[in-house]
TORKOL-4160 file (C-alpha; in steps of 0.2 Angstrom, whole numbers, padded with zeros to 4 digits, m for minus):
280
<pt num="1" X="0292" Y="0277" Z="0619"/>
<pt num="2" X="0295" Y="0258" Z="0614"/>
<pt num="3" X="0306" Y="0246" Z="0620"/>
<pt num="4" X="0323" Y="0235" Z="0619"/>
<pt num="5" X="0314" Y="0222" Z="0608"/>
<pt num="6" X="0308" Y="0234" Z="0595"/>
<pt num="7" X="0320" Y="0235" Z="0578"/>
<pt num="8" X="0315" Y="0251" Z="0572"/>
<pt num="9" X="0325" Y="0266" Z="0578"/>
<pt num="10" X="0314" Y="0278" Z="0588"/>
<pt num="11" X="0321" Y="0296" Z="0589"/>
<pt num="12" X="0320" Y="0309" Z="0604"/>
<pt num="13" X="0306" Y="0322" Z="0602"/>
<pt num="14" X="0322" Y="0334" Z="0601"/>
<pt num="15" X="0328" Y="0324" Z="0585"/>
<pt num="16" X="0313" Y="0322" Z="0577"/>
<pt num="17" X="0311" Y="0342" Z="0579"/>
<pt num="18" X="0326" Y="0347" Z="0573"/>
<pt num="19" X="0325" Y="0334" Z="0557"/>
<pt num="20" X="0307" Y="0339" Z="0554"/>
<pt num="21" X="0310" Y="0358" Z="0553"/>
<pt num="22" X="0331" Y="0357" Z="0547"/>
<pt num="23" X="0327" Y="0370" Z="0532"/>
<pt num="24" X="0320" Y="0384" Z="0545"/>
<pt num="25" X="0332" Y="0381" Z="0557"/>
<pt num="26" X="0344" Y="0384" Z="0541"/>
<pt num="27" X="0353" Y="0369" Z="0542"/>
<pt num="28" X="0352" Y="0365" Z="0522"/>
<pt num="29" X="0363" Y="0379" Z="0518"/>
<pt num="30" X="0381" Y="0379" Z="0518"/>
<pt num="31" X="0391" Y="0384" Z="0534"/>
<pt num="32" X="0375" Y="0381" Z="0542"/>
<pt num="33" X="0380" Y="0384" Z="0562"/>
<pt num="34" X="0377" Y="0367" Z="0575"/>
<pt num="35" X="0377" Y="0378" Z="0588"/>
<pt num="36" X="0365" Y="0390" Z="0585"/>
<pt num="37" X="0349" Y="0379" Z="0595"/>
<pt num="38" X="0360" Y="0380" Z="0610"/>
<pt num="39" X="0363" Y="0398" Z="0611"/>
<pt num="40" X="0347" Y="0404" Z="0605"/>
<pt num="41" X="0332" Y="0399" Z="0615"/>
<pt num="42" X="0321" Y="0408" Z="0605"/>
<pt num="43" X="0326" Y="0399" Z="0589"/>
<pt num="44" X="0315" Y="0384" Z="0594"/>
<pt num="45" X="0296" Y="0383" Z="0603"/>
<pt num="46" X="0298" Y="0383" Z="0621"/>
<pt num="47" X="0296" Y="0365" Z="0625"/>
<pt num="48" X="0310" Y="0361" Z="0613"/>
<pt num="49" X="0321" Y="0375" Z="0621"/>
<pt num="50" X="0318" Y="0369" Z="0635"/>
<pt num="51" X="0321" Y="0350" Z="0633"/>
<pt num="52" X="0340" Y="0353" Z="0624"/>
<pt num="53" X="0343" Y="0361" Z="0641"/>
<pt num="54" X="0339" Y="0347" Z="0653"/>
<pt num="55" X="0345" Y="0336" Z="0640"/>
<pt num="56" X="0363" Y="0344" Z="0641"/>
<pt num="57" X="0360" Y="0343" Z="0663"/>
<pt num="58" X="0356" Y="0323" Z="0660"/>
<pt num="59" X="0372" Y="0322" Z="0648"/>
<pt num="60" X="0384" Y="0331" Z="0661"/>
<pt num="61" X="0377" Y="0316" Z="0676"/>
<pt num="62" X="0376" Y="0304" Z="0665"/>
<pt num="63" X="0396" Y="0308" Z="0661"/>
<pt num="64" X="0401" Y="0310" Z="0679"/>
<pt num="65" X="0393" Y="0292" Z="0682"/>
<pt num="66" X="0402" Y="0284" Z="0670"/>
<pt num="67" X="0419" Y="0291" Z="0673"/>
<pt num="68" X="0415" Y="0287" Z="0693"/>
<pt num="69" X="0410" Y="0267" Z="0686"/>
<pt num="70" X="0420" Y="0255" Z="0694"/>
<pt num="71" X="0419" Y="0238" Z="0683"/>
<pt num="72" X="0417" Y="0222" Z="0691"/>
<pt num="73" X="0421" Y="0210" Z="0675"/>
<pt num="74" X="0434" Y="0212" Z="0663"/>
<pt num="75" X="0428" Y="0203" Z="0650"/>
<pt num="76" X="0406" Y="0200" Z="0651"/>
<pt num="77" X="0408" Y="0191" Z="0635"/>
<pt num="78" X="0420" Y="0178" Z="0642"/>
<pt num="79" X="0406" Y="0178" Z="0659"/>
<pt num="80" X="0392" Y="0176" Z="0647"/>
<pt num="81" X="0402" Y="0157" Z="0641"/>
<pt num="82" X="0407" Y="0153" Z="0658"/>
<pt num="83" X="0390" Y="0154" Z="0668"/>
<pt num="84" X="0378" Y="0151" Z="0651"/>
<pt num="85" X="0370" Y="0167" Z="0656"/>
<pt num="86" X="0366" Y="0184" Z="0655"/>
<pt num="87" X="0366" Y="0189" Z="0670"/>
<pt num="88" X="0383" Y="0200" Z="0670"/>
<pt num="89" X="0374" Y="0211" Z="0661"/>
<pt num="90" X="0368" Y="0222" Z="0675"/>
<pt num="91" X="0384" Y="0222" Z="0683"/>
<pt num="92" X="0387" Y="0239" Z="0668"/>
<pt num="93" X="0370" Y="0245" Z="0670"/>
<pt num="94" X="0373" Y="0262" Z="0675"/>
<pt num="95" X="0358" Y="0265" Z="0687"/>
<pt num="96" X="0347" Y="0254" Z="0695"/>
<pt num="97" X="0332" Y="0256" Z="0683"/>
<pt num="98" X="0343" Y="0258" Z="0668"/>
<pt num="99" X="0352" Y="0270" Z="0660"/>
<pt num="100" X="0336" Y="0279" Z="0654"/>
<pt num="101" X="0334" Y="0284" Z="0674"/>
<pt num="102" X="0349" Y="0294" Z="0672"/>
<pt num="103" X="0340" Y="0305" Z="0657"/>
<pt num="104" X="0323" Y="0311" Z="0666"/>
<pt num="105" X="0324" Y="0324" Z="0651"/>
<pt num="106" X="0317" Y="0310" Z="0642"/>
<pt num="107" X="0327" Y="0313" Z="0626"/>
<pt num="108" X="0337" Y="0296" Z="0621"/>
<pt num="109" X="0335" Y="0291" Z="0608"/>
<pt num="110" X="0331" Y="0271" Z="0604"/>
<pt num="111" X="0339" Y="0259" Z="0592"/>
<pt num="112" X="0343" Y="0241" Z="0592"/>
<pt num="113" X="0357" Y="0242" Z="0604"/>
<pt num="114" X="0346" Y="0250" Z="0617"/>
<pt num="115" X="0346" Y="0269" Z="0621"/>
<pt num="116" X="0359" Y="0282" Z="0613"/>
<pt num="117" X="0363" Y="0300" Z="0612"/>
<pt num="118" X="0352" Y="0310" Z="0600"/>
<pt num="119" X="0356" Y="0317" Z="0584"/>
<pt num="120" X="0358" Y="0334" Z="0587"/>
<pt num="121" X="0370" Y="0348" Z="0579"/>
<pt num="122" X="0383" Y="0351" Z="0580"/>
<pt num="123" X="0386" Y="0331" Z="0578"/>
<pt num="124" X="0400" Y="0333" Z="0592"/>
<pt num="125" X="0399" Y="0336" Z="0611"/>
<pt num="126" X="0389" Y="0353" Z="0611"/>
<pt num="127" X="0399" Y="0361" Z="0625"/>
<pt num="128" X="0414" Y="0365" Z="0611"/>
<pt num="129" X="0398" Y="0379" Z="0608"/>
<pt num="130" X="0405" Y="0386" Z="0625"/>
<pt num="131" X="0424" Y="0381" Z="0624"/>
<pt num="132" X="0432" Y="0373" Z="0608"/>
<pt num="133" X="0445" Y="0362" Z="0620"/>
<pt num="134" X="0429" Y="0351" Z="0621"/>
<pt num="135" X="0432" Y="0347" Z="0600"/>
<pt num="136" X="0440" Y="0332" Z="0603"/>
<pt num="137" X="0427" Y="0326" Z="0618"/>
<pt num="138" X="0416" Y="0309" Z="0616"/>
<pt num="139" X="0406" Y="0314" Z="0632"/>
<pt num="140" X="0392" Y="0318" Z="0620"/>
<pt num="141" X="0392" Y="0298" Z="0615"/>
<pt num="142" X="0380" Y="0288" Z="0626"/>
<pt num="143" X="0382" Y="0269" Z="0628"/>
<pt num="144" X="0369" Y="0258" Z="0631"/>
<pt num="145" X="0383" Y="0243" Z="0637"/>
<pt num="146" X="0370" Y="0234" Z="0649"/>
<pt num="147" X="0356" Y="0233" Z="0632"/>
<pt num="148" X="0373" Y="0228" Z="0619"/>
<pt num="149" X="0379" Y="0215" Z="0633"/>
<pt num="150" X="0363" Y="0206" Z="0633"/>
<pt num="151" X="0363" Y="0203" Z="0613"/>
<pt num="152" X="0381" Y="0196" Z="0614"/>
<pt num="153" X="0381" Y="0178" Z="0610"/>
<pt num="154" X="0392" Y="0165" Z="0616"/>
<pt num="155" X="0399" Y="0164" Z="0598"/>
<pt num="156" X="0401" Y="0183" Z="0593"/>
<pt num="157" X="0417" Y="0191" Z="0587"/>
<pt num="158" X="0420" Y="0209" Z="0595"/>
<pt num="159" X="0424" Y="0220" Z="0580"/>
<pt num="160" X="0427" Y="0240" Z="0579"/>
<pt num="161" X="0431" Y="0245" Z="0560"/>
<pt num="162" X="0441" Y="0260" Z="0560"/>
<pt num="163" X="0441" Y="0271" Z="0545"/>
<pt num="164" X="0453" Y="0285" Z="0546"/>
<pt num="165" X="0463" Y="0277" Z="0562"/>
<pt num="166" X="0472" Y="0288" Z="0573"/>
<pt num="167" X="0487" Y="0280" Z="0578"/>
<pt num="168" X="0492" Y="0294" Z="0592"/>
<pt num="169" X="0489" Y="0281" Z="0606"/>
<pt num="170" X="0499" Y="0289" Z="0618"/>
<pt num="171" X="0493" Y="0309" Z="0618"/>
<pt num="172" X="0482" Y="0315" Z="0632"/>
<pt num="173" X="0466" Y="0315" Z="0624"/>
<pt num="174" X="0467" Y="0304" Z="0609"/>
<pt num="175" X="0447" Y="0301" Z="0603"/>
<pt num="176" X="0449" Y="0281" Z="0598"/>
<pt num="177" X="0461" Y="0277" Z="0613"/>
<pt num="178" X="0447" Y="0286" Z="0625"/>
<pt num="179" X="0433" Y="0274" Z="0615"/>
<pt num="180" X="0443" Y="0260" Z="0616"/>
<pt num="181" X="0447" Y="0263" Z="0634"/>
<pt num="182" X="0427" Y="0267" Z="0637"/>
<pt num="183" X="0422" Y="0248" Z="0631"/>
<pt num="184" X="0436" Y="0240" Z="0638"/>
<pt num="185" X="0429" Y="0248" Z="0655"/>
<pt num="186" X="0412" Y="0241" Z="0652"/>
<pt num="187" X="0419" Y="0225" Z="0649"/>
<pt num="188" X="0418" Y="0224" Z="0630"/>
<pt num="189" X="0436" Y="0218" Z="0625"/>
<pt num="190" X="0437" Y="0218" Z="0603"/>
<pt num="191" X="0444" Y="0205" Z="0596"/>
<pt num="192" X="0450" Y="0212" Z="0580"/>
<pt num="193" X="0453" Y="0232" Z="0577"/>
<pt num="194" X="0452" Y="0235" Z="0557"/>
<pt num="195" X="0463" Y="0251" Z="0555"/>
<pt num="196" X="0461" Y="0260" Z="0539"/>
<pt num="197" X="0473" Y="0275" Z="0535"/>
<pt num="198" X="0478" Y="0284" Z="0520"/>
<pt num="199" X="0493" Y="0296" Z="0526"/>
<pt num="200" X="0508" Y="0284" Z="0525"/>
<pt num="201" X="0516" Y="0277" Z="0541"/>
<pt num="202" X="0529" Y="0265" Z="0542"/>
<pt num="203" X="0524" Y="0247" Z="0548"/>
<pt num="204" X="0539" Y="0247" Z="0562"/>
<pt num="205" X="0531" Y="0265" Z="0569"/>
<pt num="206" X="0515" Y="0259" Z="0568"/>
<pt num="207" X="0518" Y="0246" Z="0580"/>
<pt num="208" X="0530" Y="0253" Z="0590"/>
<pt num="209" X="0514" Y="0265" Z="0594"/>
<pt num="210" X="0504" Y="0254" Z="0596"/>
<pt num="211" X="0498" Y="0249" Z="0615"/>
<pt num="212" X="0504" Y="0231" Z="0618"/>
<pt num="213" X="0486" Y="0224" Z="0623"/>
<pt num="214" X="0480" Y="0230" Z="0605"/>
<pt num="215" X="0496" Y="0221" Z="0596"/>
<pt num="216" X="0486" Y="0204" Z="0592"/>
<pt num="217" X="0470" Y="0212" Z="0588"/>
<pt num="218" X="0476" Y="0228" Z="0576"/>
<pt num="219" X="0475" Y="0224" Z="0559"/>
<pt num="220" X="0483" Y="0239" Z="0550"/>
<pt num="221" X="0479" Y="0244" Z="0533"/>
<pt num="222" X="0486" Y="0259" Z="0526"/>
<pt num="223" X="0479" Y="0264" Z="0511"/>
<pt num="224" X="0464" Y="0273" Z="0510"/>
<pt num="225" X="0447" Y="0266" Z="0507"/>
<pt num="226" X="0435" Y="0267" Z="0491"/>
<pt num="227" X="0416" Y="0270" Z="0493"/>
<pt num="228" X="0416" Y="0257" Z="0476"/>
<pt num="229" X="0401" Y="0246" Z="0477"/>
<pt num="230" X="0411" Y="0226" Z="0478"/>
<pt num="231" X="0429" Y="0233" Z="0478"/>
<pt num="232" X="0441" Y="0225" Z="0490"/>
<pt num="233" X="0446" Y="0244" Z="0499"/>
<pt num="234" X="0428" Y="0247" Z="0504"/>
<pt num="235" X="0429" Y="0240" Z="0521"/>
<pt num="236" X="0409" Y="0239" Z="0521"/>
<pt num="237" X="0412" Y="0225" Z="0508"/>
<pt num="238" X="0427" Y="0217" Z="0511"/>
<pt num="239" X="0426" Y="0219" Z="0531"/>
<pt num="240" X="0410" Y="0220" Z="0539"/>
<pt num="241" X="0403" Y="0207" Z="0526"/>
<pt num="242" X="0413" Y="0193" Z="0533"/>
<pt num="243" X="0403" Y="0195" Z="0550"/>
<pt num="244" X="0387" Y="0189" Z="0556"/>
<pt num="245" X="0374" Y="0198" Z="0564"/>
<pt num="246" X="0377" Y="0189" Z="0580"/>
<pt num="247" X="0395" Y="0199" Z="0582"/>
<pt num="248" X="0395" Y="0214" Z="0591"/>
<pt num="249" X="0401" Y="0227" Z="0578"/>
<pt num="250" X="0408" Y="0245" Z="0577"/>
<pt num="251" X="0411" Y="0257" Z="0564"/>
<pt num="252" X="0420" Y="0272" Z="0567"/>
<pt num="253" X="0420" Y="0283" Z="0550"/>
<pt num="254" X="0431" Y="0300" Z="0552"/>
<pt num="255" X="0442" Y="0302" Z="0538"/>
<pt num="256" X="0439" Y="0320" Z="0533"/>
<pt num="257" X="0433" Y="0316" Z="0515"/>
<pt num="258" X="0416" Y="0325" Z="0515"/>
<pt num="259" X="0410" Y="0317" Z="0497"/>
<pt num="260" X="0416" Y="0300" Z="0504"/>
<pt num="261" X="0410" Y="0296" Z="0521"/>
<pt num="262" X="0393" Y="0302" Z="0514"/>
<pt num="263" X="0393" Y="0291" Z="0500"/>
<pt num="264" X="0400" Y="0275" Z="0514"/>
<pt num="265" X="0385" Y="0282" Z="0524"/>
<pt num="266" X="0373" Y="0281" Z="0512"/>
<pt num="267" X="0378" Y="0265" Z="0506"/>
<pt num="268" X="0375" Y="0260" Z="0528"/>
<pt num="269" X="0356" Y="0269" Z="0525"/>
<pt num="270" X="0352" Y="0261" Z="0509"/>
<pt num="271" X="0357" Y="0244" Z="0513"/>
<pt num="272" X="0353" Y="0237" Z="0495"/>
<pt num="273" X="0358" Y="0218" Z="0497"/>
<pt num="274" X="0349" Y="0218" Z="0516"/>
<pt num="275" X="0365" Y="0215" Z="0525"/>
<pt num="276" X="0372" Y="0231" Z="0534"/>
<pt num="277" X="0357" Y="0235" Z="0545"/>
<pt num="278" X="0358" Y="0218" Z="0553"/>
<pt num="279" X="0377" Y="0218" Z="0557"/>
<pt num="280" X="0378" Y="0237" Z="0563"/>
């Protein structure tokens, strides 16, 4: 249980079970398998078995009903300074007792932004268990936009920092042009895009690639980033410090560095000066 109000994050019962018992499930050795839970009922008590199951039923719906989602407002944002309101809110709310209707499974997750997917191996959408084409699939993702929509202020900058960007805007199923594409749908239109790469690219590429409605927003900086505490390449310092816990922020970290994104991570979870957990 708890509510939209409440700061602290409040896991699913299937989260909190697979945390709580990660070293009998096997998942502190190395090459550990995610899909294990999901083939093997017997691995977990009966009651847990049983709710990854009618979790992965509410995920399917909830997927069919936003892909079937037809948006009324461009922009919520630009409606919330126009009418001095909120109320454009509910025009992304996804069913008519909130998005928590669609998961009678009961197995969302709560954090600040309202209600998301839980934590649950194999960290990506668990139907590549059944068919890896499904590697590159966000379906798993769920976004609470009606609960991040009525935190928006009339001053907040949209901001999606992109560690590890993909710059293959125009393939078929491109992971960051879907996401993009999924907030843009919902009305959440970013206003900078802070793109982080390592594997060189020339500039003229880069932005011949580049969709034309993202070419006043994309900031493109290709080098790769440091996990060094203060130095101008760790974009949780140099970036997301310059914003205010009023923006709406994103942070997308995928750039297949094991060692490094779990040292960015941590530096997210420990939050030593106070400041990250208020601006993610």
């Amino acid at each position: 249980g708890g509510s939209r109000d409440n700061a602290t994050y409040v896991p699913s019962t299937i989260e909190k079970y697979i945390l709580n018992h990660s070293i009998e499930l096997g998942y502190d050795k190395p090459g550990a398998e995610g899909c294990r839970i999901w083939k093997d009922d017997t691995l977990t008590p009966i009651e847990i078995s049983t709710a990854l199951n009618s979790y992965a039923k509410d995920l399917a719906n909830y997927s069919n009903v936003v892909n079937s989602f037809v948006p009324t407002h461009r922009d919520l944002l630009k409606a919330i300074v126009k009418t001095g309101s909120h109320d454009v809110c509910v025009t992304a709310r996804l069913h008519p007792d909130g998005i928590q209707a669609l998961f009678p499974s009961n197995q969302l997750s709560l954090s600040k932004s309202g209600f998301i997917e839980p934590l649950t191996p194999p960290m990506r959408d668990h139907m590549i268990c059944e068919n890896r084409h499904h590697i590159m699939h966000l379906d798993y993702l769920v976004h609470d936009f009606e609960a991040m929509c009525r935190k928006l202020k009339p001053w907040s900058k949209r901001i999606l920092i992109d560690m590890g960007a993909s710059l293959e805007f125009h393939g078929s199923n491109q992971p960051i042009v879907n996401l993009l594409n999924q907030y843009e749908k919902f009305g959440f239109v970013f206003d900078h895009i802070y793109g982080f790469e390592i594997t060189q690219i020339p500039p003229k590429r880069v932005y011949e690639m580049l969709p034309e409605k993202l070419i006043p927003i994309y900031h493109w900086i290709n080098l790769g980033v440091s996990d060094e505490d203060g130095h101008k390449l760790n974009p949780l310092h140099s970036v997301l410090k310059t914003f205010d816990e009023d923006d709406f922020i994103v942070v997308k970290l995928d750039i297949d560095t094991p060692w490094l994104e779990d040292s960015l991570v941590k530096q997210l979870l420990d939050d030593k000066d106070g400041v990250f957990h208020k601006l993610v």
